[in-house]
KOLLO-479082 format. One line per field, with one value per residue: residue number from 0; residue in three letters; x, y, z of N, C-alpha, C in turn. Coordinates in steps of 0.02 Angstrom, whole numbers, plus 50000, padded with zeros to 5 digits. Each point is the difference from the previous one (the first is absolute). Layout:
n NUM_...
res ALA_...
n_px X_...
n_py Y_...
n_pz Z_...
ca_px X_...
ca_py Y_...
ca_pz Z_...
c_px X_...
c_py Y_...
c_pz Z_...
! end
This chain:
n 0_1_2_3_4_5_6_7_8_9_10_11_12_13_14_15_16_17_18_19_20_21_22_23_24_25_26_27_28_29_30_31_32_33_34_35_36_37_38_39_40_41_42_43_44_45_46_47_48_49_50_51_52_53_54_55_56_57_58_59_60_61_62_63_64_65_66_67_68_69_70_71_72_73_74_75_76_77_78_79_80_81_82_83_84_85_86_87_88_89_90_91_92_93_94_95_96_97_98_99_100_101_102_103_104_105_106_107_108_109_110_111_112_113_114_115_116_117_118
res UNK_UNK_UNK_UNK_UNK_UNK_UNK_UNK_UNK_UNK_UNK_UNK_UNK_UNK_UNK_UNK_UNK_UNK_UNK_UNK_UNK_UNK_UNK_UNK_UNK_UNK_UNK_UNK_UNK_UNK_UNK_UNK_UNK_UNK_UNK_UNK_UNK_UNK_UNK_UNK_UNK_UNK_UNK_UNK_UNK_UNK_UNK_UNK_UNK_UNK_UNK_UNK_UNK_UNK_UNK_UNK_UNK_UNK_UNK_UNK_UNK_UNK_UNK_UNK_UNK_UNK_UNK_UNK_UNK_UNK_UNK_UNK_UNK_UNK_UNK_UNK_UNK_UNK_UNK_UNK_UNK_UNK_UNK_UNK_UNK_UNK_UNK_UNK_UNK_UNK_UNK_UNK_UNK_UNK_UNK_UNK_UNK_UNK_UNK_UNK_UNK_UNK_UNK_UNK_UNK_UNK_UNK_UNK_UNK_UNK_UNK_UNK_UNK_UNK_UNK_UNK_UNK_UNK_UNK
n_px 51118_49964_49957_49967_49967_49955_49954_50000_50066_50002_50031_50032_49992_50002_50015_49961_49940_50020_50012_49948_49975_50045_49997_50036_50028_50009_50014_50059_50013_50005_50042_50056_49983_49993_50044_50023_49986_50026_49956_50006_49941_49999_50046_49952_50009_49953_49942_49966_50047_50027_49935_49987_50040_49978_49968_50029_49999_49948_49972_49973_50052_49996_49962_49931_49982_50052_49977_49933_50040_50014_49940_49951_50036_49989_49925_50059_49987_49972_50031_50028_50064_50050_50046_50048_49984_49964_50018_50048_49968_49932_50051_50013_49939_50007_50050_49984_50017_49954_49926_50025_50006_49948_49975_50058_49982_49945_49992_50024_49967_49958_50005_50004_49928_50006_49930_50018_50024_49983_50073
n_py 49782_49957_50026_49980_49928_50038_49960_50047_49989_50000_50061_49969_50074_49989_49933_50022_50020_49960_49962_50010_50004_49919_49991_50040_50006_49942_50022_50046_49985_49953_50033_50011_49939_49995_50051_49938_49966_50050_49999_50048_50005_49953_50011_49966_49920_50024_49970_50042_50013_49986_50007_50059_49972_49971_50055_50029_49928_49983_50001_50021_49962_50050_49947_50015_49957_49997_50044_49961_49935_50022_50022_49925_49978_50043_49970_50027_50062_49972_50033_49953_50033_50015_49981_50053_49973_49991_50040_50024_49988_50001_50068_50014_50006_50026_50007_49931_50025_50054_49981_49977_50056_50008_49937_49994_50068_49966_49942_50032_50025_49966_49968_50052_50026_49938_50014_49954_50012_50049_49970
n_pz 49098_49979_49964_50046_49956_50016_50001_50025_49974_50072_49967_50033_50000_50079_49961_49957_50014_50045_49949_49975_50048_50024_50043_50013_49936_50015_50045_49968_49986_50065_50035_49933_50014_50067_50001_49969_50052_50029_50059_49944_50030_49987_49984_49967_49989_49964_49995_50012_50030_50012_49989_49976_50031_50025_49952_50047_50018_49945_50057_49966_50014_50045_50013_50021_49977_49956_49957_50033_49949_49946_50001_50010_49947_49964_50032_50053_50001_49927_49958_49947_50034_49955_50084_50009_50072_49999_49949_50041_50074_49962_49949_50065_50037_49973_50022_49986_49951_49980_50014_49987_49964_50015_50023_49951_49991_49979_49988_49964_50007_49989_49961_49944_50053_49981_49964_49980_50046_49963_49962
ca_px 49942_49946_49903_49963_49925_49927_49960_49935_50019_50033_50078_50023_50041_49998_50054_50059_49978_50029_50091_50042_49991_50007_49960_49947_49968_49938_49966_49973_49936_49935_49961_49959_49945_49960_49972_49964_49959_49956_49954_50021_49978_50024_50075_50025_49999_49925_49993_49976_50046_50029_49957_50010_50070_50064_50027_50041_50043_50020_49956_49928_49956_49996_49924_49981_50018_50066_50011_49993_50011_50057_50012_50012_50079_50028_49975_50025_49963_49934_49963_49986_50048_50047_50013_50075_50059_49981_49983_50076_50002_49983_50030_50080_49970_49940_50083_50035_50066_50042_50008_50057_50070_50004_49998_50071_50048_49988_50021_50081_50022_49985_50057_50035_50003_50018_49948_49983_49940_49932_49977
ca_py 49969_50010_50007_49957_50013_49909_49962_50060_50053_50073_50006_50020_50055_50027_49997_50039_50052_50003_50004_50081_50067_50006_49997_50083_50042_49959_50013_50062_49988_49972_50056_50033_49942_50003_50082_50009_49969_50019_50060_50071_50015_49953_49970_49908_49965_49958_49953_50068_50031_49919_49987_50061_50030_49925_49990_50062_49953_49940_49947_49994_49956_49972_50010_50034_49914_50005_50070_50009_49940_50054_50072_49955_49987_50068_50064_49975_49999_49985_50057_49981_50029_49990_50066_49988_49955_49938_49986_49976_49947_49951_49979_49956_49921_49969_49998_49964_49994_50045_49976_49936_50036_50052_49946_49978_50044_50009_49935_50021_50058_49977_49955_50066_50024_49948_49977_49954_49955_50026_49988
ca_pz 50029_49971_50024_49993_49963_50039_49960_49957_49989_50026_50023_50063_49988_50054_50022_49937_50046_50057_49978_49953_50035_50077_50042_50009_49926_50001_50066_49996_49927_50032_50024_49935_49975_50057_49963_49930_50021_50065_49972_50048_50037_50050_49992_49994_49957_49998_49943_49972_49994_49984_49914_49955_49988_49966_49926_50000_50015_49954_50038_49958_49987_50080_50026_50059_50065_50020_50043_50066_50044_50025_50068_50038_50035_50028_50054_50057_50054_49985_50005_49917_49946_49997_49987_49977_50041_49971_49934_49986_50019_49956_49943_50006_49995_49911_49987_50049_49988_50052_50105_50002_49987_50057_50055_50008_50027_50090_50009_49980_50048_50074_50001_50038_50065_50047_50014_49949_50072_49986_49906
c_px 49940_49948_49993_49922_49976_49985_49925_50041_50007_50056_50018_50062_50012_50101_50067_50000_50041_50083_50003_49952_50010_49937_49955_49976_49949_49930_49931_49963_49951_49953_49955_49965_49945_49962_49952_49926_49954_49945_50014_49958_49992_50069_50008_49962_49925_49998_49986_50060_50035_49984_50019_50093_50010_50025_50051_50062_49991_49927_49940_49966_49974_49930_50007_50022_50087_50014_49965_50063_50077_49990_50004_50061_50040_49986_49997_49939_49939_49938_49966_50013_50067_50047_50085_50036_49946_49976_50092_50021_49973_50031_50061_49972_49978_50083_50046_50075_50033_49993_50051_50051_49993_50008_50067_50026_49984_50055_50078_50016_49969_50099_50064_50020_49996_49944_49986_49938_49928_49968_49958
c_py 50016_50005_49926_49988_49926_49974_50046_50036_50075_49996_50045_50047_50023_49982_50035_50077_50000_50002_50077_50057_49989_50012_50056_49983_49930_50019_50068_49958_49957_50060_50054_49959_50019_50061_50002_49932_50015_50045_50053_50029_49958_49980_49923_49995_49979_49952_50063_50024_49929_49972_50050_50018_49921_49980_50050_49956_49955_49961_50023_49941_49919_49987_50028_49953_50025_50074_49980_49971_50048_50038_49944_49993_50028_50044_49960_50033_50009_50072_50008_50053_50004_50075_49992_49961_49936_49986_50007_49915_49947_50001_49956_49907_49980_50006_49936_50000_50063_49981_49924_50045_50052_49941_49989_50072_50009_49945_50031_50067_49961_49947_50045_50023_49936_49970_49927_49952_50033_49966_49903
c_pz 49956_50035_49998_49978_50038_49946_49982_49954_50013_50017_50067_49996_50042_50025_49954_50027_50045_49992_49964_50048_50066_50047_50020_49945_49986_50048_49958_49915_50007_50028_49952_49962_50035_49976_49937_50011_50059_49971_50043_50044_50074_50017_50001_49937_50017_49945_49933_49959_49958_49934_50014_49988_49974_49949_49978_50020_49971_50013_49971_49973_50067_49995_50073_50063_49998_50040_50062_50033_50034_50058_50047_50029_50025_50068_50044_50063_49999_49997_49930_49965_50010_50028_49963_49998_49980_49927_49990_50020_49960_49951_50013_50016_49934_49963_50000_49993_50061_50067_49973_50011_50089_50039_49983_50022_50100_50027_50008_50055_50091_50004_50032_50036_50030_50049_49978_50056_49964_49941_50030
! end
């Protein structure tokens, strides 16, 4: 299975990620992403924090408008930062290959347990 690339040219590594460290070991290097983007005194993801690490991931060259537009998408209960569970939740949405690949393993285990009345 390959990475998949958009039309900005970003490559989507989340799903090669996911075939060679399985699921925990994907889980746990979102989590050591998160570590290397949060700000440590607060435990989340500010915009602060966000410009100053994002080039420790490649993203230096983000204007300020994309780093906001990110914590945007990302901040579910509107507090304008990013905590764990939602800077994991937005890498698997900005994924499409992997949420296609997680929506067929749901689809396949609901079939399973003989749910299919839900799909």
């Amino acid at each position: 299975m390959a990475a998949s690339k958009d039309q900005c040219g970003f490559q989507d590594l989340l799903p090669l990620m996911a075939e060679k460290l399985g699921g925990d070991g994907l889980i746990g290097e979102l989590c050591n992403g998160f570590q290397l983007l949060m700000d440590s005194d607060k435990g989340v993801i500010t915009f602060e924090s966000l410009k100053k690490n994002s080039a420790l991931l490649g993203l230096q060259d983000l204007c300020d408008e994309d780093l906001y537009g990110m914590l945007r998408e990302g901040d579910f209960d509107g507090d304008g930062a990013l905590n764990q569970m939602e800077f994991c939740v937005l890498m698997f949405r900005l994924s499409p290959e992997l949420m296609e690949q997680s929506q067929f393993l749901l689809e396949e285990a609901l079939r399973l347990e003989g749910f299919q009345d839900l799909l």
